[in-house]
N, C-alpha and C positions, 0 to 999 in steps of 0.2 A: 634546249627546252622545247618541249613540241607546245604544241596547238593549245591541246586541253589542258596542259598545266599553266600557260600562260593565263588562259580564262578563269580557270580555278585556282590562281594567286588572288586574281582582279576582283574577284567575288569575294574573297575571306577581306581584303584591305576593305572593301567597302562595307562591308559586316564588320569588324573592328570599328571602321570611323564612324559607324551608327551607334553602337554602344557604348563607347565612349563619348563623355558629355566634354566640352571644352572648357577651362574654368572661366571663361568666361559669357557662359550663357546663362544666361536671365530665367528663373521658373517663377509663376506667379504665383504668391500669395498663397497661401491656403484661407478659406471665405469657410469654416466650420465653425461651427457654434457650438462651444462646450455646453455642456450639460450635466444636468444631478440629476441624481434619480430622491422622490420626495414621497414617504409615506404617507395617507392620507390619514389626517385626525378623526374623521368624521365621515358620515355620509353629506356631501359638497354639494352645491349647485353651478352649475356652469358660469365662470365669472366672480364666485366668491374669494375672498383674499382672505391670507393668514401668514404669520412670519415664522420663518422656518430659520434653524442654525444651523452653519458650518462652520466647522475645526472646535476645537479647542477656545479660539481667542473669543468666541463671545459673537464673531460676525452675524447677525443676521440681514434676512432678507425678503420683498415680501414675494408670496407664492400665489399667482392666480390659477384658480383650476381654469384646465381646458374645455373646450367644450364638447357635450355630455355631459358634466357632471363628473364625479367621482364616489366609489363606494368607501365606506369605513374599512382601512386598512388595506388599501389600494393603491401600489406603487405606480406612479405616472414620470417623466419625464420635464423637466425643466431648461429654459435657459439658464447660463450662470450669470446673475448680475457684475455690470464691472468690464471692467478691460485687464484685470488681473487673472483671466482665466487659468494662467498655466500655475501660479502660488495657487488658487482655491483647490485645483485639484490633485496637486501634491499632501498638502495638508492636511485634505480631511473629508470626509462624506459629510453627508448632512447627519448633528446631531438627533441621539433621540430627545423628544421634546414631551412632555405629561399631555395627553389631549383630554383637551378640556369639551366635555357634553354641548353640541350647539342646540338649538332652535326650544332649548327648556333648562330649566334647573336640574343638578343633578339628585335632589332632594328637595324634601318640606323644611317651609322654614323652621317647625318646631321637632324637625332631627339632631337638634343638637348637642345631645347624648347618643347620637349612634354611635359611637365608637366607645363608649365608657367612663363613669365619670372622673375617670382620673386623665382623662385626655388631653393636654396644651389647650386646642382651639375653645373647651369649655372653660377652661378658668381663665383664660384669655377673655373671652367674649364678654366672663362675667364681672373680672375685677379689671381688665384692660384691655377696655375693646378701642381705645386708641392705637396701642400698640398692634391688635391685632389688625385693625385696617392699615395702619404705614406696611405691616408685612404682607397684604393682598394685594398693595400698590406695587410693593416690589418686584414682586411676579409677574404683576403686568407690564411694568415697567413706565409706571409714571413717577410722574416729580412729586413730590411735596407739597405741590399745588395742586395734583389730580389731574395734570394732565401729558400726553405723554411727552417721551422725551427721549434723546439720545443715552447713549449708555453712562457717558460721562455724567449728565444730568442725574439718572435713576438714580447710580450708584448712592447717592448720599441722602435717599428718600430715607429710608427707616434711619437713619443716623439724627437727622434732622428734628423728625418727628417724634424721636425719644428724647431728645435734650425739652424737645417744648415740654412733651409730658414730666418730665424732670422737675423744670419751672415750678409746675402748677402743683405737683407732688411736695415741694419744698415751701410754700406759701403757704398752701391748702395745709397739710398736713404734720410738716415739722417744724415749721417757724414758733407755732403755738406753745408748742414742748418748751421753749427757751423763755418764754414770759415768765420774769423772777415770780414766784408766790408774796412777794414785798408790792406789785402794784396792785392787790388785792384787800380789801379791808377784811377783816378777821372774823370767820365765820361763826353764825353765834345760832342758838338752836333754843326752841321755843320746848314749854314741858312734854310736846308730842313729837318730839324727832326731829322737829320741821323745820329746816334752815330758813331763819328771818331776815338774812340776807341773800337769798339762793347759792346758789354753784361758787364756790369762790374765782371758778375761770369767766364766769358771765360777766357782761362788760358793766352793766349797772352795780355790781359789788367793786368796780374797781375805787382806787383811792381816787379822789375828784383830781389831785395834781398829776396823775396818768391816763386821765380819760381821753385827753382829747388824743395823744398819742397809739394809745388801742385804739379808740374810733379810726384812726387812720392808717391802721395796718389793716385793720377791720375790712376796709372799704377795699385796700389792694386786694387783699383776700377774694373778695367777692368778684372783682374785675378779670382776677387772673383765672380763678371758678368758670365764669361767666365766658372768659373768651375762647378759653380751651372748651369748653362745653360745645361752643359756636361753633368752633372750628373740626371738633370731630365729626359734627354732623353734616357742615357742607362737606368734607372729607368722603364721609363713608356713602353720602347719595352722589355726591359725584364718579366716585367708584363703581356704585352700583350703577347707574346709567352706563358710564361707559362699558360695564361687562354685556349690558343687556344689548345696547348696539354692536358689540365685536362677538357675540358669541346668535346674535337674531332672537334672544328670547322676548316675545312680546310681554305686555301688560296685559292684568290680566284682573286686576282691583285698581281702581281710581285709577282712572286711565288721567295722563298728565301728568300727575304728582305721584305715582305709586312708592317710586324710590325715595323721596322726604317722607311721606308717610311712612313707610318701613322704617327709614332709621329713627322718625322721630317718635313712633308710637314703643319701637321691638326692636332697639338697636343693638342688642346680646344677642338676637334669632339671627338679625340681618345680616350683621357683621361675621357670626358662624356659620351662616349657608353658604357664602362670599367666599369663606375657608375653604370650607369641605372644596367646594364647585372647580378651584384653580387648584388641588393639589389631589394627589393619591394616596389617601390614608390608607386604604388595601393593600399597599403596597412600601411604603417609607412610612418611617414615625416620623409625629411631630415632634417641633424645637421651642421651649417658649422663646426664646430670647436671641432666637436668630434672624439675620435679614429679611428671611423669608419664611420663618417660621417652620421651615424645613432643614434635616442636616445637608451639608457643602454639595457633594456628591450628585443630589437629586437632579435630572434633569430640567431644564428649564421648561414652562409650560406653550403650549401653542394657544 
């Protein structure tokens, strides 16, 4: 073996034992930060927050814009919340999400025929605008109390908030239908038409040995009237507040109180702008009688 091949054995073994890694050396860590890529709902301002979804399962998270700001429909960059980084990006991108109008209303309060009058949110608004605020809670994802909540929580908002209106439906409106025509005394009618005992359902024509028992279905009647009544409207102004602080729309009439005013003067306007503003009639039909007053499918709202 001469010289040069000796030297050029010496060289490839030390090239080999460079490429080859030992199994037992150590490489550290990788320190990268996954990432999503996050459309923007709006035009943003530097630092504003909003919850955005990944996968399928419902995950959300929340999204601060960077700074500069962000333009309406401008894909930016994220960290991934969590330390499950390598499941989040298996699974799924960030869902799309309905972007909801910031810094104003997407309409006038008294649009609430723009879309027709065979619409869901208009016969909603005008014979069940309970219903129709538990389904704008939904979307946003608060409780049944109006305010937010985990998903487990949300989930059972509108479920909730229809059994109460149920209640108040069956007190109010069907219990009366079961009051025999026997605890009535017999209606009798004067030469001019004119009942001289009035209505045979009014409680003064009742027979005196059932009065006191009508006077007290009477009185739950009114209780149960009275606290559903209550309770739709701290419902639909606490809703309202919270959209006008997550979404930046100031006040703009009765500063303070605008939103009890709204529900309490025009709560079929209120409660139908509150619709329209968190869904995409343009684009999905509405549901009366779904969770969210939208079909399954629709994207969740930002």
């Amino acid at each position: 073996m001469t010289l040069n091949d000796a030297a050029s054995r010496g060289v490839y073994e030390q090239l080999q034992t460079g490429l080859v890694a030992s199994a037992d050396t150590a490489f550290p860590a990788s320190t990268a930060v996954p990432m999503i890529e996050v459309v923007a709902p709006a035009t943003l301002q530097e630092g504003y927050t909003f919850e955005a979804q990944i996968g399928e399962k419902g995950r959300t998270f929340t999204v601060t814009v960077p700074p500069g700001g962000v333009e309406d429909g401008q894909k930016f960059s994220v960290p991934i919340p969590g330390s499950r980084g390598e499941e989040v990006i298996e699974n799924a991108l960030v869902q799309p999400r309905v972007s909801v109008p910031v810094g104003d209303w997407k309409d006038g309060q008294c649009n609430f025929c723009g879309y027709g009058m065979c619409h869901p949110v208009l016969w909603n608004a005008l014979f069940c605008p309970t219903i129709l605020t538990a389904q704008v809670m939904s979307r946003l994802k608060l409780t049944w109390r109006g305010e937010p909540g985990d998903v487990a929580q949300t989930a059972q908002t509108f479920r909730i908030i229809l059994y109460i209106v149920a209640i108040e439906v069956f007190f109010f409106r069907i219990m009366p239908m079961f009051i025999p025509p026997t605890f009535f005394q017999e209606v009798t009618y004067d030469p001019d038409g004119i009942p001289n005992t009035g209505d045979e359902r009014e409680f003064w024509a009742a027979k005196p040995e059932y009065r006191n028992m009508l006077l007290f279905f009477g009185w739950i009647r009114v209780i149960v009237r009275s606290c559903t009544v209550a309770f739709t409207l701290y419902l639909m102004t606490k809703t309202r507040a919270y959209m006008r602080s997550k979404y930046g729309i100031p006040e703009k009439n009765c500063p303070g109180c605008e939103d009890l005013c709204c529900s309490l003067w025009c709560y079929c306007c209120t409660v139908a702008q509150m619709a329209r503003h968190t869904a995409d009639y343009d684009t999905y039909r509405g549901v009366c009688c779904s969770d969210t007053g939208m079909p399954d499918h629709v994207p969740a709202i930002v």
